[in-house]
TORKOL-4160 file (C-alpha; in steps of 0.2 Angstrom, whole numbers, padded with zeros to 4 digits, m for minus):
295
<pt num="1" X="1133" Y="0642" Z="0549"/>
<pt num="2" X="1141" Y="0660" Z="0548"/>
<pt num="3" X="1128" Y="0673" Z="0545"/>
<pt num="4" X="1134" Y="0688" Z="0535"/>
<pt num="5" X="1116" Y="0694" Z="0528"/>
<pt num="6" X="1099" Y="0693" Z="0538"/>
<pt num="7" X="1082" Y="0699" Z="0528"/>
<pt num="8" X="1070" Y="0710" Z="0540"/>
<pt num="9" X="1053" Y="0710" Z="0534"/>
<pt num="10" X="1044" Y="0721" Z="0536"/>
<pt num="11" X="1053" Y="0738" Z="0544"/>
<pt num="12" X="1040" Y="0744" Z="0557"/>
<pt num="13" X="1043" Y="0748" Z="0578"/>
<pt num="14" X="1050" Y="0731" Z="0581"/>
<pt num="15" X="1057" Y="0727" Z="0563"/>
<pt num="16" X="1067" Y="0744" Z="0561"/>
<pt num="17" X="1074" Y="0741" Z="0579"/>
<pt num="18" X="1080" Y="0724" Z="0576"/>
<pt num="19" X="1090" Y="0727" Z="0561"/>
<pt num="20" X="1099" Y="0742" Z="0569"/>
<pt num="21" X="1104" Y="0731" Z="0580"/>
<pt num="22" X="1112" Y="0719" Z="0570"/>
<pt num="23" X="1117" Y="0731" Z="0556"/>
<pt num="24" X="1128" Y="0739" Z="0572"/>
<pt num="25" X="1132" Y="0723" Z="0577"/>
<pt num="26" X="1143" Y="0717" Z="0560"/>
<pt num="27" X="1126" Y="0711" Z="0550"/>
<pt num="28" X="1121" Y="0716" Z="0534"/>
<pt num="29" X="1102" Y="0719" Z="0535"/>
<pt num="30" X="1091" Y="0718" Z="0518"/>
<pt num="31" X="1072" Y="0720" Z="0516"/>
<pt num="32" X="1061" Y="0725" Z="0501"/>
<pt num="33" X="1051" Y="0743" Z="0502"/>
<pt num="34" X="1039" Y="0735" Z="0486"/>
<pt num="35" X="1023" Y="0743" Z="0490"/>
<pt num="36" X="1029" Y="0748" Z="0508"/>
<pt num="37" X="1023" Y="0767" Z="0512"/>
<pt num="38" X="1034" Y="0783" Z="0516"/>
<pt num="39" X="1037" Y="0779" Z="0537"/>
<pt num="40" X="1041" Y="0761" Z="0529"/>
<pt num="41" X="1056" Y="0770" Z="0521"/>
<pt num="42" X="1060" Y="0783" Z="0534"/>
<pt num="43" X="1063" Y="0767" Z="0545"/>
<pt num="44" X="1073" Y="0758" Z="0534"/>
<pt num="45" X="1084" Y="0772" Z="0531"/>
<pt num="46" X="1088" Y="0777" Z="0549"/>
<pt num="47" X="1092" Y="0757" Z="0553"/>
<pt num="48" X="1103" Y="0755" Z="0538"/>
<pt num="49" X="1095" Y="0741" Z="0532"/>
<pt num="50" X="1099" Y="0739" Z="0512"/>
<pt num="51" X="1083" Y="0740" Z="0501"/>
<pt num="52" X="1081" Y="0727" Z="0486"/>
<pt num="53" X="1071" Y="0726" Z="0473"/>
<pt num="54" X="1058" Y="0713" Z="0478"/>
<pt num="55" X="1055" Y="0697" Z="0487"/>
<pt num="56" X="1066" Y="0688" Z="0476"/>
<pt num="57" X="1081" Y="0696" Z="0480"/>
<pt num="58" X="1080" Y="0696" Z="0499"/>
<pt num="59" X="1076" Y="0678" Z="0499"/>
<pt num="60" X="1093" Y="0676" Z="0489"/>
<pt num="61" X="1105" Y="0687" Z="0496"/>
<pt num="62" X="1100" Y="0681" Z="0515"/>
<pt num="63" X="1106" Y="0667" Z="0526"/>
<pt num="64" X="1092" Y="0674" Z="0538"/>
<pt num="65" X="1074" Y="0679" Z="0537"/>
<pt num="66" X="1065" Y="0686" Z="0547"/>
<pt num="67" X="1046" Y="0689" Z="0547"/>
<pt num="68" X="1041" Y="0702" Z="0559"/>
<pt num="69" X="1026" Y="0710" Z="0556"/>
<pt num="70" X="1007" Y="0710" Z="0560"/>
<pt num="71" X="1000" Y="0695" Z="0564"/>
<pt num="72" X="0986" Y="0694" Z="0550"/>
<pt num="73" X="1002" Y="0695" Z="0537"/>
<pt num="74" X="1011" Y="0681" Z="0542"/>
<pt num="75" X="1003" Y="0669" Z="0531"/>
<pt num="76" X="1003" Y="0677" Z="0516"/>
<pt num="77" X="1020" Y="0681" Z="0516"/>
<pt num="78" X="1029" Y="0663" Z="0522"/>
<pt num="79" X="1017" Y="0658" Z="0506"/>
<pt num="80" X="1026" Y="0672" Z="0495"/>
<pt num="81" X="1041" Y="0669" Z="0501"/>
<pt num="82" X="1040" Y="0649" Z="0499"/>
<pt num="83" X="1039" Y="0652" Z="0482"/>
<pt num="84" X="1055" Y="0664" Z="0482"/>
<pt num="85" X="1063" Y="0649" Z="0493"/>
<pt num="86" X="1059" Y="0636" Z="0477"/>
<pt num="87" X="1064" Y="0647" Z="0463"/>
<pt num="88" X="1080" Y="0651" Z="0472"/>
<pt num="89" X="1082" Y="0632" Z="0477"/>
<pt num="90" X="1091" Y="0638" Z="0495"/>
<pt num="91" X="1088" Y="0630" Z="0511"/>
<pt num="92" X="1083" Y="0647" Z="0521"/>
<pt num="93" X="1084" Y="0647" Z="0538"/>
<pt num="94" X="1065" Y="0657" Z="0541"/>
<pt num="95" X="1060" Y="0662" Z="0558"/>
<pt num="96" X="1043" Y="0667" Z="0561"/>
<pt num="97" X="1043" Y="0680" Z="0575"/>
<pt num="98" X="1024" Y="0685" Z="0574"/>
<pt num="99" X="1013" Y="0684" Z="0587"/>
<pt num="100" X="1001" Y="0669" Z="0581"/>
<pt num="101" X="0994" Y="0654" Z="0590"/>
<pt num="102" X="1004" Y="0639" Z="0589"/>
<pt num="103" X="0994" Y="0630" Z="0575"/>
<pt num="104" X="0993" Y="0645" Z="0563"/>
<pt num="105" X="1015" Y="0646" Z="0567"/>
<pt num="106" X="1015" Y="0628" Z="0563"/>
<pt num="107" X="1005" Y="0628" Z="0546"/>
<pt num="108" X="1018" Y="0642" Z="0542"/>
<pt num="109" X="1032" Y="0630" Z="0546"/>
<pt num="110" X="1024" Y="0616" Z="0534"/>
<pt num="111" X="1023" Y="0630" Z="0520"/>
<pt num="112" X="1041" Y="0635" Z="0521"/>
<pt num="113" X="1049" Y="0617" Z="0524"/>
<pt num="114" X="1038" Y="0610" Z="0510"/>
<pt num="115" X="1046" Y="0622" Z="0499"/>
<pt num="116" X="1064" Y="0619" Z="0505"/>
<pt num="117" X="1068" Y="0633" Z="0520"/>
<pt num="118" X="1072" Y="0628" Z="0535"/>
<pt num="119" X="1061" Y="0633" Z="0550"/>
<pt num="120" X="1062" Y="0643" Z="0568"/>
<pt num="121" X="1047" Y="0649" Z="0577"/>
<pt num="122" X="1050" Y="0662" Z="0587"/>
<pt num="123" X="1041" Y="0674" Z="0599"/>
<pt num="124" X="1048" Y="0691" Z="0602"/>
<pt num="125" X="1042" Y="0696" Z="0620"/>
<pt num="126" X="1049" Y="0715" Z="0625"/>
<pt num="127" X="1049" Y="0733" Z="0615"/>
<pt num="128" X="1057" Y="0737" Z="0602"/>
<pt num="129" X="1076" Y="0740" Z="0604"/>
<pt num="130" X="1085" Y="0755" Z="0604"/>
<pt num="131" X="1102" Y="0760" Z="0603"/>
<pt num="132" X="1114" Y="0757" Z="0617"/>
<pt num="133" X="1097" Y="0748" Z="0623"/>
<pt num="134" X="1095" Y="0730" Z="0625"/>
<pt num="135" X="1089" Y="0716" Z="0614"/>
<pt num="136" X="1070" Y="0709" Z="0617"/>
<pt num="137" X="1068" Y="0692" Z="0621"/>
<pt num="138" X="1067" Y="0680" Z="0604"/>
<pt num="139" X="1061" Y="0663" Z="0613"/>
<pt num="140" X="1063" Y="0650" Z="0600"/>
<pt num="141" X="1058" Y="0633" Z="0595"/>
<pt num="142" X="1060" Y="0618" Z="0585"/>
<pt num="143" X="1078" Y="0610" Z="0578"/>
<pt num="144" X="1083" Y="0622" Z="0570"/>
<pt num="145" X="1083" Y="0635" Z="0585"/>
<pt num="146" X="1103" Y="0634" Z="0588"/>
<pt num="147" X="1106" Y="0639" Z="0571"/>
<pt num="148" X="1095" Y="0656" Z="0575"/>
<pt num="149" X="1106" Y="0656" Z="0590"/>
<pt num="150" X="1121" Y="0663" Z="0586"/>
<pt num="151" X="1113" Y="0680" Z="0583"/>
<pt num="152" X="1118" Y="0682" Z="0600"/>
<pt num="153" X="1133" Y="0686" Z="0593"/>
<pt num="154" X="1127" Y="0699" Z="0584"/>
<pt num="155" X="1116" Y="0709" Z="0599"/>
<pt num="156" X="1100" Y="0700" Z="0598"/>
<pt num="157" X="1094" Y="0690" Z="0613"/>
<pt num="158" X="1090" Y="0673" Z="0608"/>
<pt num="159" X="1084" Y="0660" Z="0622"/>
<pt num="160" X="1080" Y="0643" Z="0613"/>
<pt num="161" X="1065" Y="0635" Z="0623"/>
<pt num="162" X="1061" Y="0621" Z="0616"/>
<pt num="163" X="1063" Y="0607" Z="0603"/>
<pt num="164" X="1045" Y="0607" Z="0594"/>
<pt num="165" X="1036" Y="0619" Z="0582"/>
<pt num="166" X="1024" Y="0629" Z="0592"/>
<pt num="167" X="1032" Y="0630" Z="0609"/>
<pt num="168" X="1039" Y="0649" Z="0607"/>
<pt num="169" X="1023" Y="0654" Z="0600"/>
<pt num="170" X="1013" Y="0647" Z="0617"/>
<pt num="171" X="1025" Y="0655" Z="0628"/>
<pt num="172" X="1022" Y="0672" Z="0619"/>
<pt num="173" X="1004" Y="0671" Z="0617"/>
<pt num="174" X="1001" Y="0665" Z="0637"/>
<pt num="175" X="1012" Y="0680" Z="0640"/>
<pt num="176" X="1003" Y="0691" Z="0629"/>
<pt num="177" X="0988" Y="0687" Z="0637"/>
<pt num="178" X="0991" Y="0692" Z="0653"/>
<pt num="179" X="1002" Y="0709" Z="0647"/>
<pt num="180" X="0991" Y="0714" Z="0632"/>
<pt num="181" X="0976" Y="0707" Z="0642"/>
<pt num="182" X="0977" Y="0715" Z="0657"/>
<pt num="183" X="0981" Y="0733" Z="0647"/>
<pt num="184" X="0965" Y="0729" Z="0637"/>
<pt num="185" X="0955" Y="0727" Z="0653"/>
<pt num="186" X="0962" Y="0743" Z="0661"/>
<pt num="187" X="0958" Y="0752" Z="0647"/>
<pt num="188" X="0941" Y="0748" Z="0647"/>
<pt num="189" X="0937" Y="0750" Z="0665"/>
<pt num="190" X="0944" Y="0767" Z="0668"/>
<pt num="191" X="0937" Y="0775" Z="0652"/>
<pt num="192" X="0920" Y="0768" Z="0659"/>
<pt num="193" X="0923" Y="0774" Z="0677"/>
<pt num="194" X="0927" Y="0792" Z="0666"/>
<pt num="195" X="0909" Y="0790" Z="0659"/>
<pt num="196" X="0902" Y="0785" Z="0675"/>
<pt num="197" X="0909" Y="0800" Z="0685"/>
<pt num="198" X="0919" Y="0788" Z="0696"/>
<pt num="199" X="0938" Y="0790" Z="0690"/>
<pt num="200" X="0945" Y="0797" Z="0704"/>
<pt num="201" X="0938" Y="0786" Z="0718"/>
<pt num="202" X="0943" Y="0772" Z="0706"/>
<pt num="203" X="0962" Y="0777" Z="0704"/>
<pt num="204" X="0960" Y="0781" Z="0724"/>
<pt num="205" X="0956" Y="0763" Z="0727"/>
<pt num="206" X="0968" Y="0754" Z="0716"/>
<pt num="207" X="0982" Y="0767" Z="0723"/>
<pt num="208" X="0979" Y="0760" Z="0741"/>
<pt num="209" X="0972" Y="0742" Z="0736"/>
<pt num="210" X="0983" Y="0736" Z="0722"/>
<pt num="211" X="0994" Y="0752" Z="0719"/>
<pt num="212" X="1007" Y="0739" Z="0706"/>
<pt num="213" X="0991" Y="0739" Z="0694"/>
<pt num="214" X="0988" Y="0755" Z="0695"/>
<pt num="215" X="1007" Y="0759" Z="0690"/>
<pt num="216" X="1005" Y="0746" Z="0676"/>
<pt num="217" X="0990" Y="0756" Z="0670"/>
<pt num="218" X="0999" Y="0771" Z="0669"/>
<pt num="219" X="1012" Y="0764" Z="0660"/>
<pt num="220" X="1005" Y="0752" Z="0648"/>
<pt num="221" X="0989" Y="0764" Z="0645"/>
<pt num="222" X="0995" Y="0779" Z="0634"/>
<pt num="223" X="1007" Y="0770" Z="0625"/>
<pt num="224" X="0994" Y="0758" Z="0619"/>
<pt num="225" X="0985" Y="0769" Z="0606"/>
<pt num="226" X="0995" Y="0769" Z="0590"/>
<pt num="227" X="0997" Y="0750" Z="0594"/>
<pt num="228" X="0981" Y="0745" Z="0595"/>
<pt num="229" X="0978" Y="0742" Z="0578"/>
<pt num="230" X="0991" Y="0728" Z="0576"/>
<pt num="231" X="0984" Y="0720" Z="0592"/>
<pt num="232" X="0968" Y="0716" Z="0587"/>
<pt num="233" X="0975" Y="0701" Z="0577"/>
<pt num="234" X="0987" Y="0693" Z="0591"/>
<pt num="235" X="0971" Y="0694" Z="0603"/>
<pt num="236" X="0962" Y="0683" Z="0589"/>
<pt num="237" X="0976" Y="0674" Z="0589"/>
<pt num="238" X="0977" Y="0672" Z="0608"/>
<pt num="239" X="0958" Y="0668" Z="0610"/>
<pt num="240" X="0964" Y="0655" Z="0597"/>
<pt num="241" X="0976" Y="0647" Z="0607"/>
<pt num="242" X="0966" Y="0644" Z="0622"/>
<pt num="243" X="0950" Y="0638" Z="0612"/>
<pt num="244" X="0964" Y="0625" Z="0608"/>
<pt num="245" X="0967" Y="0620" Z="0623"/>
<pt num="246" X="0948" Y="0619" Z="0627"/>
<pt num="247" X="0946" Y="0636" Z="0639"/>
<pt num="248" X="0936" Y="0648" Z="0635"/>
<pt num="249" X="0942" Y="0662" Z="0622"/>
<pt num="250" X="0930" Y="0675" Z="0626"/>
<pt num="251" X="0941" Y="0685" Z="0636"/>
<pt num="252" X="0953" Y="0689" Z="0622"/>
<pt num="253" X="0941" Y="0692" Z="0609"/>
<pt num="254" X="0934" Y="0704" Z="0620"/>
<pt num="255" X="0953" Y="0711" Z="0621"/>
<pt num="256" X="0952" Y="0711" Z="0602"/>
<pt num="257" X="0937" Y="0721" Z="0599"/>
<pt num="258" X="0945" Y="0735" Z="0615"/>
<pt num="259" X="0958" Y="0736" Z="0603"/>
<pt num="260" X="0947" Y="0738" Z="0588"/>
<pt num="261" X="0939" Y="0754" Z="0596"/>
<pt num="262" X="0956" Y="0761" Z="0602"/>
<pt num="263" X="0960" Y="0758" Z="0586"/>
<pt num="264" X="0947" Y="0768" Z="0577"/>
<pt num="265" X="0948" Y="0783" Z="0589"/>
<pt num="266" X="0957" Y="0799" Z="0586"/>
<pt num="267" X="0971" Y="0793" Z="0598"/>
<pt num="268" X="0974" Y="0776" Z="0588"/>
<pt num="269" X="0975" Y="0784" Z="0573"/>
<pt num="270" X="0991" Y="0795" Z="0577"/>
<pt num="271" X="1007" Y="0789" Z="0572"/>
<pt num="272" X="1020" Y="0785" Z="0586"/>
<pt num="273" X="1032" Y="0795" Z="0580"/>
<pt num="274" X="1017" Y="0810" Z="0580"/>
<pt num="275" X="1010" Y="0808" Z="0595"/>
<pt num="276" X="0998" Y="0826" Z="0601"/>
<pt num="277" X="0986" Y="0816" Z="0612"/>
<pt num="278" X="0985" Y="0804" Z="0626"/>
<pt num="279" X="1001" Y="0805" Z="0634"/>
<pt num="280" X="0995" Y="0802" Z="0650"/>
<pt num="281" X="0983" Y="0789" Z="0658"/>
<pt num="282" X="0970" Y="0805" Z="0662"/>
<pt num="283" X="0973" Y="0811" Z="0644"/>
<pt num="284" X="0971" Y="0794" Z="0636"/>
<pt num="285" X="0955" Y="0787" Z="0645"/>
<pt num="286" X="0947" Y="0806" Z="0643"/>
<pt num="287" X="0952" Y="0804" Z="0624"/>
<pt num="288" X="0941" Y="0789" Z="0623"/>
<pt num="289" X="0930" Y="0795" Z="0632"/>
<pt num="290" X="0926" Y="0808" Z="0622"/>
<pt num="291" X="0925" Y="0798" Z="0608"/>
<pt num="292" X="0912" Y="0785" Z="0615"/>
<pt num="293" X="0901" Y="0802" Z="0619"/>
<pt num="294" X="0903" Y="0807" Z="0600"/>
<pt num="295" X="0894" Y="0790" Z="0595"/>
């Protein structure tokens, strides 16, 4: 199948990113701004993806869809888009690239095959792409994976993992776990140790004990603020998974509600793109810490 058009919905961090690429890479990127905000637009604009009127018309001009967007969304827009897929009476090729468990990714797949689309899951494990930058991992499954493949040719970085429905969406949400997971736990424990009065012995310790955590932290930390709202979900989604699988899914519902808070706070309510606070890993635990002392 040659692909001339690919929809991108919705244009936030990763979705803007993604469509650069492949705008710069030959493709013609369309999305919908229909009850999107200002940032929404601004993101569009700079990627050069073409704005259409509605749902409707992206489902009809595209060869490609793809959903990228927060997790708690994904449902309701394969069901919108379903219907756009039966009105239109086109077989379109629909990956889901959300970070959900692999039962919510294959009720989506039921949804869009039933009404005629054809049906990728996909998990997309790196940040957002840059330019000159490369391409985050898309790990897909199911038959129609190949066909989502020969975006390769047009800068994205497609690895096809598997043959079933659900596969990609395992591999990203045991990844997640352990990424996402481990930041969530760092988060917490040093913004305690600030509370306690023991941050300093504590960063004393993990720099001579375990020294590559310490330089994850550092890392992963204070770029995690304006994030955390749209983690909250996947950690559900996470704790999810592994309740399917019967382990216990405490852990990552306990992620979830550290995301919550971070989320609520003055830090995770600062756009990435506006950043003033928490640029550090002092900076960002002192920042919530300060806001558990306002509670």
């Amino acid at each position: 199948m040659a692909i001339g058009t690919v929809a991108v919905v919705a244009p936030g961090d990763m979705g803007h990113g993604v469509a650069e690429v492949l705008r710069r890479n030959g493709v013609r990127v369309v999305t919908t701004l229909q009850g999107r905000g200002p940032d929404s637009v601004a993101r569009a604009n700079r990627a050069g993806m073409v704005a259409l009127v509605n749902l409707q018309a992206v489902v009809h001009e595209a060869d490609v869809f793809l959903s990228i967007l927060p997790p708690s969304r994904a449902i309701d827009l394969a069901g919108e888009v379903a219907v756009c897929i039966k009105t239109a009476r086109k077989p379109l090729l629909y990956a889901d690239c959300n970070a959900v468990a692999p039962e919510t990714v294959k009720a989506i797949g039921t949804v869009i095959t039933a009404a005629g689309g054809r049906f990728v899951d996909v998990g997309i494990i790196g940040l957002p792409p840059k330019p000159g930058g490369a391409s985050p991992r898309f790990y897909a499954s199911g038959a129609e994976a190949p066909a989502l493949a020969e975006l390769n040719a047009h800068g994205l970085d497609i690895r096809v993992v598997g043959e079933e429905i659900g596969q990609a969406s395992a591999l990203k949400m045991c990844f997640a776990a352990m990424s996402k997971g481990v930041t969530a736990l760092a988060t917490e424990a040093l913004t305690a140790a600030s509370i306690l009065g023991v941050a300093e012995p504590l960063r004393s310790e993990l720099a001579s004990t375990v020294p590559g955590l310490l330089d994850y932290a550092n890392r992963a930390v204070p770029s995690m603020p304006p994030k955390a709202y749209r983690w909250i979900g996947e950690m559900e989604e996470i704790a999810a998974t592994f309740a399917s699988v019967g382990l216990p899914p405490g852990m990552l519902q306990g992620a979830a509600d550290v995301y919550r808070f971070v989320g609520q706070s003055p830090l995770g309510r600062e756009r990435t793109e506006e950043r003033t606070q928490g640029k550090t890993l002092e900076d960002a635990v002192a920042g919530l810490a300060r806001t558990l002392g306002k509670r």
